[in-house]
ROVEX-812585 format. One line per field, with one value per residue (C-alpha): residue number from 1; residue in three letters; x, y, z. Coordinates in pm, 1 decimal. Layout:
BEGIN
n	c(NUM; ...)
res	c(ALA; ...)
east	c(X; ...)
north	c(Y; ...)
up	c(Z; ...)
! end
This chain:
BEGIN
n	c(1; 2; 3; 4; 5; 6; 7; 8; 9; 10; 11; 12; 13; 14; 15; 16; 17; 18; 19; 20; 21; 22; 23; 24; 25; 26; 27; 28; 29; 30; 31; 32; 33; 34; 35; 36; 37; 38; 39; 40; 41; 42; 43; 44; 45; 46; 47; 48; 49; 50; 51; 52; 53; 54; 55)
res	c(UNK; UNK; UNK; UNK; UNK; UNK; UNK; UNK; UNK; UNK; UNK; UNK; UNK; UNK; UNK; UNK; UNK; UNK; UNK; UNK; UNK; UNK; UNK; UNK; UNK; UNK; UNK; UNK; UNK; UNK; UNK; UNK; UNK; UNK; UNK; UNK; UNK; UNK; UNK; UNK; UNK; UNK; UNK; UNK; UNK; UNK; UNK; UNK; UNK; UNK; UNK; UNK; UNK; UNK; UNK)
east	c(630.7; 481.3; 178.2; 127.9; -218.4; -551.9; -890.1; -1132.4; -950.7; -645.7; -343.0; -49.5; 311.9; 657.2; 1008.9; 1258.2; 1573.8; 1439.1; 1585.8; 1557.1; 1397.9; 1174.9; 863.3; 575.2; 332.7; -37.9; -237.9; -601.5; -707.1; -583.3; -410.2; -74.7; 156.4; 454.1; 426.8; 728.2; 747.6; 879.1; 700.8; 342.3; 441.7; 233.0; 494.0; 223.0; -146.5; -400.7; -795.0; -934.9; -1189.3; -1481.3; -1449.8; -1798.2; -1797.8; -1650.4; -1903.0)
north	c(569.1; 860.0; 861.0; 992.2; 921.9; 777.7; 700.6; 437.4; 312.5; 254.3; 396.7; 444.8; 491.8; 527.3; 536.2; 788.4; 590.3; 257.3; -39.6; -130.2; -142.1; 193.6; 109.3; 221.7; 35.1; 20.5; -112.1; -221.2; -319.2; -666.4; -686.1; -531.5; -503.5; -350.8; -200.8; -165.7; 183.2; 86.5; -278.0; -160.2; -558.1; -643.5; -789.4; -906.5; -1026.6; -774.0; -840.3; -832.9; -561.4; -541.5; -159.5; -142.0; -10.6; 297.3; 427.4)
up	c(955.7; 822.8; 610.0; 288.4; 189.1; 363.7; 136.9; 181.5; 513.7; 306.1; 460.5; 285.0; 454.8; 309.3; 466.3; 385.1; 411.5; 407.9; 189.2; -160.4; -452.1; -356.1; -220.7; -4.2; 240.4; 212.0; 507.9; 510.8; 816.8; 889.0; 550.5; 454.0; 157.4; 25.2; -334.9; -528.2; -679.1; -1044.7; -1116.2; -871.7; -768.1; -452.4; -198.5; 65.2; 82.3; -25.5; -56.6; -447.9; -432.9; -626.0; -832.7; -812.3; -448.8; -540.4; -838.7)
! end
């Protein structure tokens, strides 16, 4: 799958052909998820982060 982005050991991956609604794939270590592209719905388990790790 080729990757499109990587920040903050996210790593994000997106199929050219693959199925519908468009989506990509974000992986974070153990966790994964599927974002749709139009709603930003999260179609698997991701970890709530706290924002104030990135100031």
């Amino acid at each position: 799958m080729p990757t499109i982005s990587q920040f903050y050991g996210i790593v994000i991956q997106m199929f050219w052909n693959e199925h519908a609604p468009p989506h990509f794939h974000a992986t974070y270590g153990e966790y994964k998820a599927t974002i749709n592209i139009n709603t930003f719905a999260n179609l698997g388990f991701w970890p709530e982060f706290d924002q104030n790790q990135f100031d």
